[in-house]
C-alpha positions in Angstrom: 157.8 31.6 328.3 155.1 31.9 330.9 154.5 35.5 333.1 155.4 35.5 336.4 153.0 38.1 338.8 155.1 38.3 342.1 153.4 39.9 344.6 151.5 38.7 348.2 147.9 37.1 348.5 146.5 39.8 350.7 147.0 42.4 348.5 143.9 45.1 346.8 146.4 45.8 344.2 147.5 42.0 343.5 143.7 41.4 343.1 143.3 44.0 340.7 146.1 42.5 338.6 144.9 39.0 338.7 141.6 40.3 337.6 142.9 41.9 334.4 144.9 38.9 333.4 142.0 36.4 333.8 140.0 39.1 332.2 142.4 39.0 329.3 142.8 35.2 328.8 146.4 35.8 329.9 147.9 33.0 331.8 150.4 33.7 334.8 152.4 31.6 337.4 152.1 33.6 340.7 154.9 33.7 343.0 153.7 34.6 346.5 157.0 36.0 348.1 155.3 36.4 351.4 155.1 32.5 351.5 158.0 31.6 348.9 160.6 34.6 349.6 162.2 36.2 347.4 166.0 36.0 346.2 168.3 38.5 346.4 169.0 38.0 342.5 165.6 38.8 341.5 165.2 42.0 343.6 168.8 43.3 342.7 167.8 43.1 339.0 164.8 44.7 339.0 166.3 47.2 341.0 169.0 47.8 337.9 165.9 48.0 335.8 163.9 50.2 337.7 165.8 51.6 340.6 165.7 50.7 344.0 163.6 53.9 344.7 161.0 52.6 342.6 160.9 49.1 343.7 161.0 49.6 347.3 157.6 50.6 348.4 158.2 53.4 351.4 154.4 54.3 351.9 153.3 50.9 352.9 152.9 50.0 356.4 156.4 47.5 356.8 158.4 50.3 356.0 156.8 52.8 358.0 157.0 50.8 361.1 161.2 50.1 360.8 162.9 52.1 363.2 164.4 55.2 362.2 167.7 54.2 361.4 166.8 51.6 358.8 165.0 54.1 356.8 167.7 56.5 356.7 170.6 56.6 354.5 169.3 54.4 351.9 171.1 53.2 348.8 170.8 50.3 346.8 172.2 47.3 348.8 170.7 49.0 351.9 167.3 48.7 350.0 168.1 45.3 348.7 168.8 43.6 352.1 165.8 45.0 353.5 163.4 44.0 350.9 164.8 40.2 350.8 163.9 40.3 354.4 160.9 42.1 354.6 159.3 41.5 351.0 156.6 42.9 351.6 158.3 46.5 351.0 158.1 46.1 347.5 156.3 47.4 344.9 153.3 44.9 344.0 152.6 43.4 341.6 155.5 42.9 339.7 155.1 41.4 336.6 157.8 39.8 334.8 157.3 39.6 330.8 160.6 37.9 330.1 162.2 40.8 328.7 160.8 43.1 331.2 159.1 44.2 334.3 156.0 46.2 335.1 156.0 47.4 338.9 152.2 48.2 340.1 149.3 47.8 338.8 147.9 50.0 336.1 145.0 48.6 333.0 146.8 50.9 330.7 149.7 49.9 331.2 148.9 46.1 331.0 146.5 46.9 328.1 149.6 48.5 326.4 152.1 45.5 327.1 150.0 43.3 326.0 148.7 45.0 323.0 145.2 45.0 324.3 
């Protein structure tokens, strides 16, 4: 099964990622959820793997700029709607091994996934 490395073009973070996969020899499919969106499904599930607090990015600048009201009283579906819509709240990269996710970007914890 091939990795998918969801995430947005314009992104320091996403370039760090694709940098340690080519690096690697690792071969990806990306899925660039700015220009493809991104299904309720997919964000729902990594939400049950991860939490909705952790895949819901509040320091970037999309959240930050919502009003008030749409950043308070979070829970899961709240966070779910809102990152379908606006998926650029969440976490990047997000790279989905098949029988698991990493969320962000960290070599160690590629290097240890991928037994590097």
């Amino acid at each position: 099964m091939a990795l998918t490395l969801y995430g947005i073009r314009n992104c320091d973070t996403m370039k760090k990622a694709w940098s340690w996969l080519d690096a690697a020899g690792i071969a990806y499919d990306f899925h660039d959820y700015k220009k493809a969106g991104i299904d309720e499904a997919h964000v729902r599930a990594w939400c049950a793997e991860h939490g909705w607090e952790s895949v819901l990015n509040r320091a970037g600048t999309t959240f930050r700029k919502l009003p008030e009201a749409e950043r308070t009283g979070l829970d899961t579906d709240k966070a779910v709607a809102l990152m379908v819509a606006q998926p650029s709240m969440i976490k990047r990269p997000v790279l989905d091994l098949g029988d698991r996710r990493i969320l962000g970007f960290k070599p160690e914890r590629y290097a240890e996934a991928f037994g590097a």
